[in-house]
Structures are given as structure tokens and as C-alpha cells.
C-alpha positions as a printed Julia matrix, in Angstrom:
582×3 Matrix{Float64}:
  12.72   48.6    27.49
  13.13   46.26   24.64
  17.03   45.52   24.34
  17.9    46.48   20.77
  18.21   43.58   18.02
  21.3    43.45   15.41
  20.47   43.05   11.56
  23.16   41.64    9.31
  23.23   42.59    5.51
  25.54   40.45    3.21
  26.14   42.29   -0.5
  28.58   42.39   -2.38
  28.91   46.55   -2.6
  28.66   48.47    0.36
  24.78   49.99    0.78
  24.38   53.59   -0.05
  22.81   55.24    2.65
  19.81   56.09    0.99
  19.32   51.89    1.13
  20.34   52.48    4.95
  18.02   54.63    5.77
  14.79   52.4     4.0
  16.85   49.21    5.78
  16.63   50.73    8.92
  13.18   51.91    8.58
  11.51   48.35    7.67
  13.33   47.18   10.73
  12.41   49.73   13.11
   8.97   48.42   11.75
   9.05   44.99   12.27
  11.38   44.62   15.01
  11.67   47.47   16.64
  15.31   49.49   17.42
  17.93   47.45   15.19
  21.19   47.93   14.4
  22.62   47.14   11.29
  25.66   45.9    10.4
  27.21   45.24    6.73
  29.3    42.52    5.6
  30.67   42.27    2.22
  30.25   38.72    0.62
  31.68   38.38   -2.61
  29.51   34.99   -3.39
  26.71   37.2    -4.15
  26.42   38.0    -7.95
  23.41   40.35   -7.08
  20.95   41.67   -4.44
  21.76   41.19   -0.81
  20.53   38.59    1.97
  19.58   40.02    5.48
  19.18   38.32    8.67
  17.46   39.32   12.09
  17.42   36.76   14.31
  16.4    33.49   12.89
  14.36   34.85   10.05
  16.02   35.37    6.85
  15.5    37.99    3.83
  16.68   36.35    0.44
  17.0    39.16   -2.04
  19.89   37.54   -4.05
  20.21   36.29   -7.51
  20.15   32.49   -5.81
  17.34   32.96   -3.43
  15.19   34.56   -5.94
  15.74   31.75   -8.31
  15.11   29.19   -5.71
  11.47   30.74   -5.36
  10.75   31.05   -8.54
  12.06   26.92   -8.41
   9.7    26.61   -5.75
   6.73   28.08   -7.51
   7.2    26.04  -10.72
   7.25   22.88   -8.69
   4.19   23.88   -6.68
   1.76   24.09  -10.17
  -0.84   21.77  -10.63
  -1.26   21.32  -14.45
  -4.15   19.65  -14.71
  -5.96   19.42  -17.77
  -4.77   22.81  -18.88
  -1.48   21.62  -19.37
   2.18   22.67  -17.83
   2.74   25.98  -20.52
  -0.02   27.86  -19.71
   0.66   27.73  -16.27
   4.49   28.3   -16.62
   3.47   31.36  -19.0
   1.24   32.87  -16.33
   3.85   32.31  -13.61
   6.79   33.96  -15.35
   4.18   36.88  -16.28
   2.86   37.28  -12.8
   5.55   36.32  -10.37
   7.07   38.57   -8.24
   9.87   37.52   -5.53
   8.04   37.75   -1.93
   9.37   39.77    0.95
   8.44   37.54    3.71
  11.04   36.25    5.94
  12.16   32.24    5.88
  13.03   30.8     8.73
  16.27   28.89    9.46
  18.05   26.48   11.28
  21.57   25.28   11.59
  22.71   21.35   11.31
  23.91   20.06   14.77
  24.55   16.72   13.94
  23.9    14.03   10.82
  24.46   10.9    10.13
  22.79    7.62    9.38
  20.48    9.5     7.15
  19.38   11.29   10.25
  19.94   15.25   10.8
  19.96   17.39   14.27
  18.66   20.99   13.54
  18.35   24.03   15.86
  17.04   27.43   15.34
  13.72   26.12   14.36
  11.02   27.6    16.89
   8.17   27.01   14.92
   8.84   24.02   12.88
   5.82   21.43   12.85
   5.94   17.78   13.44
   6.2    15.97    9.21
   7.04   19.17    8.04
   9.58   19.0     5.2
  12.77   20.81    5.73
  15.22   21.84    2.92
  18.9    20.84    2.94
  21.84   22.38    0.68
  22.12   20.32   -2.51
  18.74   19.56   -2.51
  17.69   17.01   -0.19
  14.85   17.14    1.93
  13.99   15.96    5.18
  10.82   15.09    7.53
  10.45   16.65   11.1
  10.16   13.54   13.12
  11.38   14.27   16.56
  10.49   17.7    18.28
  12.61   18.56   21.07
  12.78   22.02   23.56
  16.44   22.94   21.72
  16.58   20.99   18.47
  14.49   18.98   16.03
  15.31   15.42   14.62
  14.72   14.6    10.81
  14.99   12.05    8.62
  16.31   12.63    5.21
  15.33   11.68    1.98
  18.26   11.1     0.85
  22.17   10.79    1.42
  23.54   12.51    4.41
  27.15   12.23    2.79
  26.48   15.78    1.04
  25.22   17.65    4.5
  27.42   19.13    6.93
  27.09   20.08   10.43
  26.61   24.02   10.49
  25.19   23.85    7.33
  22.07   26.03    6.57
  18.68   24.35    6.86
  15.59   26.18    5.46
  11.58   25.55    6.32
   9.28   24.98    3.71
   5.95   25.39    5.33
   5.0    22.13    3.69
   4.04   18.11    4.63
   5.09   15.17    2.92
   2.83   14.5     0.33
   2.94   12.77   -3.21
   1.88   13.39   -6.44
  -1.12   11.66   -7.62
  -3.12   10.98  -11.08
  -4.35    8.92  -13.79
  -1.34    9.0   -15.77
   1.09    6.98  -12.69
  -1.12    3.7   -13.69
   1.29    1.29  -15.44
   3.89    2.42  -13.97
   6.45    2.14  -11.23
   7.88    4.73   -8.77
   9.8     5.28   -5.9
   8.02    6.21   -2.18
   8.0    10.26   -3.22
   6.13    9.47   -6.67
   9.61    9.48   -8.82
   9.8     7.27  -11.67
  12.31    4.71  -11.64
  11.0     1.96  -14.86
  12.96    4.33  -17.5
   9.55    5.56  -19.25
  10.18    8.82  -18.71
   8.43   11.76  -16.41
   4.52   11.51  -15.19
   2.61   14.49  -15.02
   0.47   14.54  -12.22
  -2.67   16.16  -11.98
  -3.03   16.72   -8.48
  -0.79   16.18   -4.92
  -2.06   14.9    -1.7
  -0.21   15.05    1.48
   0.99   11.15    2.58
  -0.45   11.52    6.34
  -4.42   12.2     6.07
  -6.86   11.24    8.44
  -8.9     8.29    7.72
 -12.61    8.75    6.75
 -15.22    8.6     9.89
 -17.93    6.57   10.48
 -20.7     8.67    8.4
 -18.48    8.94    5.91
 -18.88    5.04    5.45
 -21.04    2.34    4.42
 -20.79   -1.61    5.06
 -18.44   -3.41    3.43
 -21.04   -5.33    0.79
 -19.63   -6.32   -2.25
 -16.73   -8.79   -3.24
 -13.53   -8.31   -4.2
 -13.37  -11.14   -5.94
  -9.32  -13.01   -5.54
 -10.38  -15.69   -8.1
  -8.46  -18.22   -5.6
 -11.69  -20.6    -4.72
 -10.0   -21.78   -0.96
 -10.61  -17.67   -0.82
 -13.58  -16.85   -2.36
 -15.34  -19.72   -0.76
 -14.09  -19.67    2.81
 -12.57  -16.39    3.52
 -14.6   -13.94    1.65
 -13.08  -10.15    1.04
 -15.43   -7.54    0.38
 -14.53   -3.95   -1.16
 -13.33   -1.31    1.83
 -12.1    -4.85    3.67
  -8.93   -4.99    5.28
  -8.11   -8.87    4.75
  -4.23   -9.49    6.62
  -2.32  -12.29    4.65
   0.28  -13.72    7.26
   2.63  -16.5     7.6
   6.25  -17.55    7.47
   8.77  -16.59    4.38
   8.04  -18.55    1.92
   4.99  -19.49    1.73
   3.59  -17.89   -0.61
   2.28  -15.0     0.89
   2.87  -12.55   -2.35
   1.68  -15.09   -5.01
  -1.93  -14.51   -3.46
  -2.13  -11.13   -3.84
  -0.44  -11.14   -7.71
  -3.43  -13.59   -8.94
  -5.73  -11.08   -7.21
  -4.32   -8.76   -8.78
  -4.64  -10.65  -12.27
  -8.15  -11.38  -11.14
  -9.06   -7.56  -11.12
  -8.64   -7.51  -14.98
 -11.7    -6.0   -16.5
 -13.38   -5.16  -13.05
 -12.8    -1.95  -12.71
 -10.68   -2.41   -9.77
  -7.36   -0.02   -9.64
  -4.53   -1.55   -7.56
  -1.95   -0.33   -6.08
   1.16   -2.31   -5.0
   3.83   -1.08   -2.62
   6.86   -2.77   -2.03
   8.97   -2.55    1.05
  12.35   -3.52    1.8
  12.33   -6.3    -1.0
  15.31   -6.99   -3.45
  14.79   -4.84   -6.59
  14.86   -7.81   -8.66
  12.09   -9.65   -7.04
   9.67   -6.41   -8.2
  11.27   -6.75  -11.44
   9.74  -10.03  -12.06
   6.79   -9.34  -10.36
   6.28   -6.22  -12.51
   7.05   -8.52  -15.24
   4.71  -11.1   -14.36
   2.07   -8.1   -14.12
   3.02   -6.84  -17.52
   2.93  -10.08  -19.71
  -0.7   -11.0   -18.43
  -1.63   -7.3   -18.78
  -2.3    -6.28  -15.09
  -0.04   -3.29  -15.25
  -2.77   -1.33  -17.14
  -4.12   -0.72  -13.74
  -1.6    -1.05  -11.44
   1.04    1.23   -9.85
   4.07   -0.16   -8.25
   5.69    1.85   -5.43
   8.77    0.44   -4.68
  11.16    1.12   -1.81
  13.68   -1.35   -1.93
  16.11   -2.74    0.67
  19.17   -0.78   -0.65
  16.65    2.51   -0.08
  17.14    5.07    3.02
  14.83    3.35    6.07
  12.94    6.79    5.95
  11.94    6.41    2.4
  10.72    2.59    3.45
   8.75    4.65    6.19
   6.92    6.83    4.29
   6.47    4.27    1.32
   3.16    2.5     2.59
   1.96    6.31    3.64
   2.82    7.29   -0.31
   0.87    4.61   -1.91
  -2.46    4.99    0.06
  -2.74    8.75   -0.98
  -2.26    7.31   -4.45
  -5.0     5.19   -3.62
  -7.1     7.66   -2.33
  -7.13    9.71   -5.05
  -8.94    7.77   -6.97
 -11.28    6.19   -3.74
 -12.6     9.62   -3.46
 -13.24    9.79   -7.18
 -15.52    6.95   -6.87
 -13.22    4.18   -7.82
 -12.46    0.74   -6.42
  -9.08    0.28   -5.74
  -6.69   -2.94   -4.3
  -3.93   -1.93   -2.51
  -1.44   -4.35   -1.15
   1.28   -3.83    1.44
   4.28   -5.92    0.73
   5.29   -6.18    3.64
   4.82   -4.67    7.0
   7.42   -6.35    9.08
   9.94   -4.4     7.12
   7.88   -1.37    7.28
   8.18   -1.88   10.65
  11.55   -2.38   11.08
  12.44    0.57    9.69
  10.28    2.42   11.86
  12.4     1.39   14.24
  15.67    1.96   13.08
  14.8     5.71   12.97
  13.24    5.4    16.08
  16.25    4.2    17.61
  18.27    6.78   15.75
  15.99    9.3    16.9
  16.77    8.22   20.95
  13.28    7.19   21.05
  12.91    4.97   24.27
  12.56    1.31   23.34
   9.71   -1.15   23.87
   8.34   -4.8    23.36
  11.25   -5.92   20.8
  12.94   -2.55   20.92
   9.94   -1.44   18.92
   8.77    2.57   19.55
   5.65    2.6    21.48
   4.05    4.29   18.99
   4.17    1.23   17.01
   0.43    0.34   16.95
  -0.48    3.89   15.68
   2.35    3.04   12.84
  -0.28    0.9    11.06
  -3.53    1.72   12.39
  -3.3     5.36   10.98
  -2.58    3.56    7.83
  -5.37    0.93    7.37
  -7.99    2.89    9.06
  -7.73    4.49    5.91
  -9.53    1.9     3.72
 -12.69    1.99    3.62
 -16.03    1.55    1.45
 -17.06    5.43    1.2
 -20.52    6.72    1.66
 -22.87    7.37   -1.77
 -22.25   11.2    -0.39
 -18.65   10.93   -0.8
 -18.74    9.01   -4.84
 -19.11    5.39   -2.66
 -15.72    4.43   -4.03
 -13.66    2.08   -1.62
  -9.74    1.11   -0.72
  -9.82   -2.11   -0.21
  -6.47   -3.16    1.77
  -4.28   -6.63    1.83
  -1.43   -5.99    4.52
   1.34   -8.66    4.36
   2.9    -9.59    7.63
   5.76  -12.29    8.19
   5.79  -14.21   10.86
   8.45  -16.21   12.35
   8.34  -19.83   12.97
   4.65  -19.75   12.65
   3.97  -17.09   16.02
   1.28  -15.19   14.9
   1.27  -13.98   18.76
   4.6   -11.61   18.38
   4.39   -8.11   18.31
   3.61   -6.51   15.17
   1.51   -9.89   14.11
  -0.89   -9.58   16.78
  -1.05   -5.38   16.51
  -2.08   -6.04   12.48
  -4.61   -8.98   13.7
  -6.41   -6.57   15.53
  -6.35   -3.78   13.41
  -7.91   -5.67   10.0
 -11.1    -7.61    9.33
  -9.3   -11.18    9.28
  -6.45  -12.86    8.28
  -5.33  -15.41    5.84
  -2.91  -18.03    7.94
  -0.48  -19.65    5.25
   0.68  -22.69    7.13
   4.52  -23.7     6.04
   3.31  -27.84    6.56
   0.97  -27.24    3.97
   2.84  -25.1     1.59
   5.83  -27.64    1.51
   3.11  -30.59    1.39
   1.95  -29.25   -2.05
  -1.21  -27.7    -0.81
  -0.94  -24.11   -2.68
  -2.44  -21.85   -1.9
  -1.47  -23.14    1.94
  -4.19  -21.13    3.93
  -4.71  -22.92    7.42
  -8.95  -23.43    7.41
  -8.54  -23.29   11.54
  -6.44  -19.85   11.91
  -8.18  -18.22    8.78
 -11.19  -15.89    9.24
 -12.79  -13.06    7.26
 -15.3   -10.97    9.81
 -17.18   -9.51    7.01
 -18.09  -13.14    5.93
 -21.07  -13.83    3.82
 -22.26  -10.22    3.48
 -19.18   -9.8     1.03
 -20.31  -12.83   -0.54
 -22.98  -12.95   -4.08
 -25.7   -15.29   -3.55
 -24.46  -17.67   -6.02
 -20.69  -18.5    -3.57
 -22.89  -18.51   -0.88
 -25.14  -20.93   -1.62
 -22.31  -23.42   -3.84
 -19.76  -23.04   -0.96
 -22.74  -24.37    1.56
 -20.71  -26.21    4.6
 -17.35  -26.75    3.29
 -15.46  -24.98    6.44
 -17.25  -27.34    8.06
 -16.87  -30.27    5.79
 -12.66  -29.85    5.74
 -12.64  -29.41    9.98
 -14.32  -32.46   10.31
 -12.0   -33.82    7.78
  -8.91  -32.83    9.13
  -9.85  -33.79   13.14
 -10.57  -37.38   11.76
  -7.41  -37.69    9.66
  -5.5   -36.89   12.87
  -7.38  -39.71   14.88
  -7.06  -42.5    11.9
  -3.49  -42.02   11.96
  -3.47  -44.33   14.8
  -6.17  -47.43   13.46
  -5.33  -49.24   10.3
  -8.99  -50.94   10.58
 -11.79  -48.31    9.02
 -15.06  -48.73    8.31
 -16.69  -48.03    5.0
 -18.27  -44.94    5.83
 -15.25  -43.12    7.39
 -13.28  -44.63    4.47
 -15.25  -42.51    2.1
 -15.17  -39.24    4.38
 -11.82  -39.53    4.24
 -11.5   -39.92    0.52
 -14.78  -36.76   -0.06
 -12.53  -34.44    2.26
  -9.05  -35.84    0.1
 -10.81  -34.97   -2.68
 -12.09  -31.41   -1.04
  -8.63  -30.25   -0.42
  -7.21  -31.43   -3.57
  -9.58  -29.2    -5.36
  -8.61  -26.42   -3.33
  -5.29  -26.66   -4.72
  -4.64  -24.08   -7.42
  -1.72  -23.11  -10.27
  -0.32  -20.04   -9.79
  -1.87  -17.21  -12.3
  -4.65  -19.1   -12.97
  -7.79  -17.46  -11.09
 -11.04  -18.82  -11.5
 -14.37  -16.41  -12.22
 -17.25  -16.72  -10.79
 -18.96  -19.69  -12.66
 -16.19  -21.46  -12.69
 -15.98  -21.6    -9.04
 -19.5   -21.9    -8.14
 -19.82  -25.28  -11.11
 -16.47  -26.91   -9.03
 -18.37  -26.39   -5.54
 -21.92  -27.34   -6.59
 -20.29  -30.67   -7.76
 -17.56  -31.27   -4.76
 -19.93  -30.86   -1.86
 -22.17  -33.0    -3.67
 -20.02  -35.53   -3.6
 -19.5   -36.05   -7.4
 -15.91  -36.44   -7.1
 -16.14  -39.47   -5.0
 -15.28  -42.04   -7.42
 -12.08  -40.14   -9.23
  -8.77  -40.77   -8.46
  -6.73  -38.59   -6.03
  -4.28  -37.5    -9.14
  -7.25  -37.3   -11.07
  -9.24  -34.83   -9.47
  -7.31  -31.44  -11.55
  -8.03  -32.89  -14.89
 -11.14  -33.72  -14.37
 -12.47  -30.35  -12.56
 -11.02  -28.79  -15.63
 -12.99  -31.06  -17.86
 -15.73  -30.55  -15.8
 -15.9   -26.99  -16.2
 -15.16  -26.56  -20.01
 -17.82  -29.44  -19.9
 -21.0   -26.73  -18.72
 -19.52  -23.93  -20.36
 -20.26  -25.98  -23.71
 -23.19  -27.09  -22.76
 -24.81  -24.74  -20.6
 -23.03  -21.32  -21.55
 -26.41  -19.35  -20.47
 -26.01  -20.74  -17.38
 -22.64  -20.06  -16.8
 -23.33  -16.65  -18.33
 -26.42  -16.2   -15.41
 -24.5   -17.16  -12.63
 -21.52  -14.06  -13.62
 -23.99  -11.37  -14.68
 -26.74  -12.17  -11.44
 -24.47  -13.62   -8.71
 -27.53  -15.67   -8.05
 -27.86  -19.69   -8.06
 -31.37  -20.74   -7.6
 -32.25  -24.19   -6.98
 -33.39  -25.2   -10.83
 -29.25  -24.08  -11.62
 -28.25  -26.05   -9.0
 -30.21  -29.01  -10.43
 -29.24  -28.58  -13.71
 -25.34  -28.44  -12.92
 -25.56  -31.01  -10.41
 -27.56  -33.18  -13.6
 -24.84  -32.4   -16.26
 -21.46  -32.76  -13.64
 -22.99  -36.02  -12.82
 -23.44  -37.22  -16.56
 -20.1   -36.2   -17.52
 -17.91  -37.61  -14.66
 -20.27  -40.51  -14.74
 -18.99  -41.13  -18.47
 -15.82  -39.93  -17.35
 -15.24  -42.32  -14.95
 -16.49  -45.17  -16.9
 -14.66  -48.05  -17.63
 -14.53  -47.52  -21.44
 -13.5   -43.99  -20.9
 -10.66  -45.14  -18.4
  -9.54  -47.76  -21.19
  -8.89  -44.98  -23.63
């Protein structure tokens, strides 16, 4: 025979037992024989809370308010608008009768919580805390369940009351968060005020599968030409830009950033673990050359709870799939995910994970493969929008074979090596031609880069592997004299000012005339001035063409000609003596 259960009903006035009697009945119901016991609790200012078990009946002034809470925070305004919906829910909303159920704090600290009681809990489930604060199921044990919290843990108290929500992490999404900057649960922190979202998508979603894609086939252009040239990224690419502090790693993905103005292209920047006042000026930077139009800044900054850095990265990409999947292009960038890391494994350790390969989790490579698998050029079926994904890694002293550097190698499409000898050498943007590789390659290419950048991976190896042996022979010949001096002149070209991305044209005019060795006879210092003479030079004189080669992506051979005819000309004159003398 079932043994029978105890009920306890807290109210401030003792039930009458009419209320008994239905009590007992609705019991008997659910549960079987119950006894019931009363206890008066003068905290209640109205209705009464019963417990069975773990499950929990809210019928007092509080809990009733905290669903009605809980329904005005789950409406989706939108276009309709907030009022009508808040109008219909005070109208039609009646308190429900279903039990919640609970758990009790063990232990918290280190923005970590211990809960029992929770049978039924699911792993990311968000759990609600008194004052509050929410927390993520991270951890599911046989007795207990570990969370992270969103927030302090200074206000929560062991045997304090811990509530399910039946919900996952997830983040509000919509049109209206562009130019804007929030925190990892889609909270604005710039001081413009709230953002009304018009929709809410959970942070963990699988990634899309292989029907649901198509190649990766069109460029995402960076507007850096030691890029665009060598290292082609397409849209629904996932291009890795690695190398040691410093070197500037983040400066890349700002000017492709800049370079998305008037594309199209939507990006999305997440921050992790940086100092708050390095995404102030970057957000500044954005703002002055009017990027932030279309750009959202997630920011989780170093002073932020490790669990908020954790579920940053997850945040932003169901920003950015909101609007992949309505067809759009969007950038997102990862800034960084060493940190992201990191804190993966501070709540991993908190959490009495076992430790790894650099006290990492093992669950480490899932970390960031569940997270990039999700960027991808979408199928015509699906609105053929694309995520197109730049994950930052730092490495240290130039070991790209450490942990999490090799894991996010062989996750994305190629990487970008910035090489600290060349950074500090003056050679900006410092990407190593050797280490760097794109696998999508030409396909993400137009015809136009294609066919200008011709052999010029080729042209800077050789370049390179005989400035290493002429180190150690002071006599040259003329020949290797003037290889040296054409791949000089190559890498010095390659060099480029920060926030200054070249388009198409531009790019495709500099190339046509390097590799054809036009820039032979200038001087080494020369060589900047004169490609920008160069190209204001064709877009005076040949602003069809220029015009052509951005609307077509195509170079035929009469362009290349007629470029080739009117670079020579001009740096011909250029160079002349007469020229030089004024």
C-alpha cells in the first residue's frame, strides 16, 4: 500500500473546513492519501502556498504577481506593439494551478550554486534565485545540480529557495539591437535606453546540416589587399585570425568591418574578457566612420561573471542568426576565444569537472565546434542568407600547436598567421604568407582578384627563401638584384594604414601593375605615394573602367591592357627625371 504523503499549507488565517475538505480532495486526487497540516505564516498578505513533496502551489499575493511578471516578460511584441499585448494579457490572464518545482541551495560561491530537490531539471535550463538572479544548469549530478549564475552570489544563501523555469538560455533578438551595444543576455549597457525586441531565440541551437547548405561562393570582401588577394574569405566561411598579443589581430577585423559599409553585410561583434575601455574606443572608432549602423556589440568584459563570458559568444550567434535565416549576410567576429576559453574552464573547475590537456574540460573541443558549425552559407530553401565567422585566437610565443590553437585550426576553413617579426618590422597588416591559408580559396574569389592577384603567393615565397640565402653573399648578380627589389616592392605594397580599406578596383589597378613589374624603378619609400597616385590616376582617367571592374567582378584581357597601358604612362612620367626634380 502506498505510504501516505504529508501536505503543508502556509496562510495567514487558519482554513475553514469547508477549504479542508476541497484541499483534501485535490490531493487525494493527485497524490493519493495526504495528510494535511497548517501552518500560520504571517508574511503572507493573501492566499496561501501549499507544498507536497517537491512541487509547490503558489496561491499568494507574491506568487501570483511573479506569474503575471513572468507572462509580461514572455510577450513577443512584434510589430503590434507592447500595449496591445499587455491589454490582452491583463484581460485574459488567469493565475495557473500547476505545481512548480523546487530546490533548495546547498552550497554557493564563486558565482557558482549547489541545488537539490531538482529531479527533473534539464541540462541549460535556467533556474530562478531569490532577488532575481538566474542561473544555468551546467552540471547534473544523482543528488544535486551545479549552476552558474548570472549574476552575484553575494545576495544567495544556502537553504534558500530555488525555483525551475522550464526555460533555456536564450536572447532577445531584432532589428532594432543594430547600433547598439549590450551585455551577453541582450541588456543594454551604451545609456540609449531599452530595445524592444521582436523575437527571442534560445543561445544553444543546433547548427544547420548539410542540405540545409550551399558552397561557400561569394566574397566577403575585408578591403585589406594582403587578404583579398592571398587569403580569400567567402560568405558562410569560417576564416581563424591567430597570433600573439599585439599584433594586430583586432585591427583586421575593425577595417572589415568598415569595409562592409554599404554591402549589405550585418556584423556582429562580441567581445570577451577585454577591458571595457578598449570596446569603448573600438565602438568609437565604429561610430565616427559610421559602421555602427550595422553593427551590434556584445560585450562581456573582464570585470563580468566567467559564466556571462561563457555564454557571450553563444548570445551573439543567435543574434546573428536571426537575421541569417531572414536571408541576410552577416559578419560576426569573436574577440577572443582564448578568454572564452578560459572561462570555460574556471567553471569547469568550479564545477569539479576532471581536468585535461592544460587543466582544460574535455569537453573543450565541443566548446567551439558547436559554436562555429553554426556559420554557414544557407540553402536558397532556407532565404540563402549566410554567417560568416572570424574567430580570434591568441597564441603564445608564436605556438600555434597548443591546445585551444590547434582545436580552432581544425574546426575553421583557414587561418590568418600574424607573425610578431613582421608586425614590429612595420609590415601591417603582419600576416605570415607561409602559415596563412584560406581552403575555400579562389571559389570565394570574383574573376577580376583572381586574375590581378595571378602568382603573387608564389612571387613573395620565392622572395622571402632568397632573401634568407643573400643574407650570407654581398656579391649579386643583376637579375637576383632586381627580384629582390620586385618582391621589396611586393611587400611594401602589401602594407596598409589602418581604416583605410581598399574596394575592389582599387585593389585589382595596384595588382595588375605590381606583378607586372611597374613598380620596379620607384623608390622603396616611394612605393605608398605613388600606388595612391596611381590609383586616383585611372579613376580620372578611366572611371568606366574602374566602374566595370566593381559592378562585374570581371577583368578581361583588353582591361588588363588598358590599365597595364595607363599605370605604365603615369609612373613612367612619374618617375622621370623632370618629375623627380620638382
Amino acid at each position: 500500500m502506498r505510504p501516505e504523503m504529508t501536505a503543508t499549507l502556509w496562510s495567514r488565517t487558519e482554513p475553514s473546513p469547508q477549504q479542508r475538505e476541497k484541499l483534501r480532495a485535490f490531493l487525494d486526487q493527485r497524490y493519493g492519501p495526504t495528510a494535511l497540516e497548517w501552518v500560520r505564516d504571517e508574511g503572507l498578505k493573501g492566499g496561501f502556498r501549499l507544498q507536497v513533496g517537491e512541487d509547490i502551489y503558489d496561491w499568494s499575493l507574491e506568487g501570483r504577481l511573479r506569474q503575471f511578471q513572468e507572462k509580461l516578460r514572455d510577450l513577443n511584441p512584434g510589430r503590434e506593439g507592447i500595449i496591445p499585448l499587455i491589454r490582452e494579457t491583463i484581460e485574459t490572464w488567469d493565475p495557473a494551478a500547476a505545481p512548480q518545482e523546487t530546490g533548495t541551495v546547498l552550497t554557493v560561491g564563486d558565482e557558482i550554486a549547489t541545488v537539490s530537490g531538482l529531479k527533473n531539471v534539464r541540462y541549460g535550463e535556467i533556474l530562478l534565485f531569490p532577488g532575481g538572479i538566474k542561473g544555468m544548469v551546467q552540471d547534473l549530478r544523482r543528488e544535486s545540480v551545479g549552476c552558474v549564475l548570472f549574476g552575484s552570489s553575494q545576495e544567495i544563501r544556502a537553504g534558500d529557495t530555488v525555483r525551475r523555469s522550464g526555460k533555456t538560455a536564450g536572447m532577445p533578438v531584432g532589428d532594432a539591437f543594430l547600433g547598439r551595444v549590450v551585455d551577453a543576455l541582450g541588456q543594454p549597457i551604451d545609456g540609449k535606453g531599452d530595445i524592444r525586441a521582436s523575437d527571442y531565440r534560445p543561445i544553444e541551437a543546433p547548427a544547420p546540416g548539410i542540405l540545409d547548405r550551399q558552397p561557400v561562393d561569394t566574397p566577403m570582401e575585408t578591403g585589406l589587399l594582403a587578404v583579398d588577394a592571398m587569403f580569400p574569405i567567402g560568405r558562410g566561411q569560417r576564416e581563424l585570425i591567430i597570433g600573439d598579443r599585439q599584433t594586430g589581430k583586432t585591427a583586421i577585423v575593425l577595417d572589415t568591418i568598415l569595409n562592409q559599409k554599404g554591402k549589405g553585410v550585418l556584423c556582429v561583434y562580441v567581445a570577451i574578457g577585454q577591458k571595457s575601455s578598449s570596446v569603448a574606443q573600438l565602438v568609437g572608432n565604429l561610430a565616427r566612420r559610421g559602421a555602427m549602423d550595422y553593427t551590434v556589440v556584445v560585450n562581456a568584459p573582464a570585470s563580468a561573471p566567467a559564466s556571462l563570458q561563457y555564454i557571450a559568444p553563444y548570445a551573439a550567434t543567435a543574434l546573428g542568426e536571426h537575421f541569417m535565416y531572414q536571408g541576410k549576410d552577416v559578419l560576426i567576429v569573436y574577440d577572443d576565444l582564448s578568454k572564452h576559453a578560459i572561462a570555460y574552464r574556471a567553471l569547469s573547475l568550479l564545477l569539479e569537472r576532471s581536468p585535461g590537456r592544460e587543466a582544460y574540460p574535455g569537453d573543450v573541443f565541443y566548446l567551439h565546434s558547436r559554436l562555429l558549425e553554426r556559420s554557414a552559407h544557407l540553402s536558397d530553401a532556407l532565404g540563402g542568407g549566410s554567417m560568416t565567422a572570424l574567430p580570434i585566437v591568441e597564441t603564445q610565443a608564436g605556438d600555434v600547436s597548443a591546445y585551444i590553437p590547434t582545436n580552432v585550426i581544425s574546426i575553421t576553413d583557414g587561418q590568418l598567421f600574424l607573425e610578431s617579426g613582421l608586425f614590429f618590422s612595420g609590415q601591417r597588416p603582419a600576416v605570415n604568407v607561409g602559415l596563412s591559408v584560406s581552403r575555400v580559396g579562389g571559389d570565394a574569389q570574383t574573376k577580376a582578384m583572381k586574375s590581378a592577384a595571378g602568382a603573387i603567393r608564389l612571387d613573395l615565397a620565392q622572395y622571402r627563401e632568397m632573401e634568407v640565402f643573400t643574407q650570407f653573399s654581398s656579391d649579386l648578380d643583376e637579375v637576383t638584384k632586381r627580384q629582390l627589389v620586385y618582391g621589396q616592392g611586393l611587400m611594401r605594397l602589401l602594407r596598409q594604414r589602418q581604416y583605410h580599406p581598399l574596394n575592389q578596383h582599387q585593389q585589382v589597378v595596384t595588382l595588375v601593375a605590381a606583378l607586372g613589374h611597374l613598380f620596379q624603378d620607384v623608390p622603396i619609400d616611394q612605393i605608398d605615394q605613388a600606388q595612391q597616385d596611381l590609383i586616383e590616376e585611372l579613376e580620372g582617367q578611366a572611371p568606366d573602367l574602374c566602374q566595370r571592374i566593381d559592378q562585374t567582378g570581371k577583368l578581361p584581357d583588353e582591361d588588363r591592357q588598358e590599365i597595364l597601358k595607363l599605370a605604365k604612362a603615369f609612373l613612367t612620367r612619374r618617375n622621370s627625371p623632370e618629375q623627380c626634380g620638382e
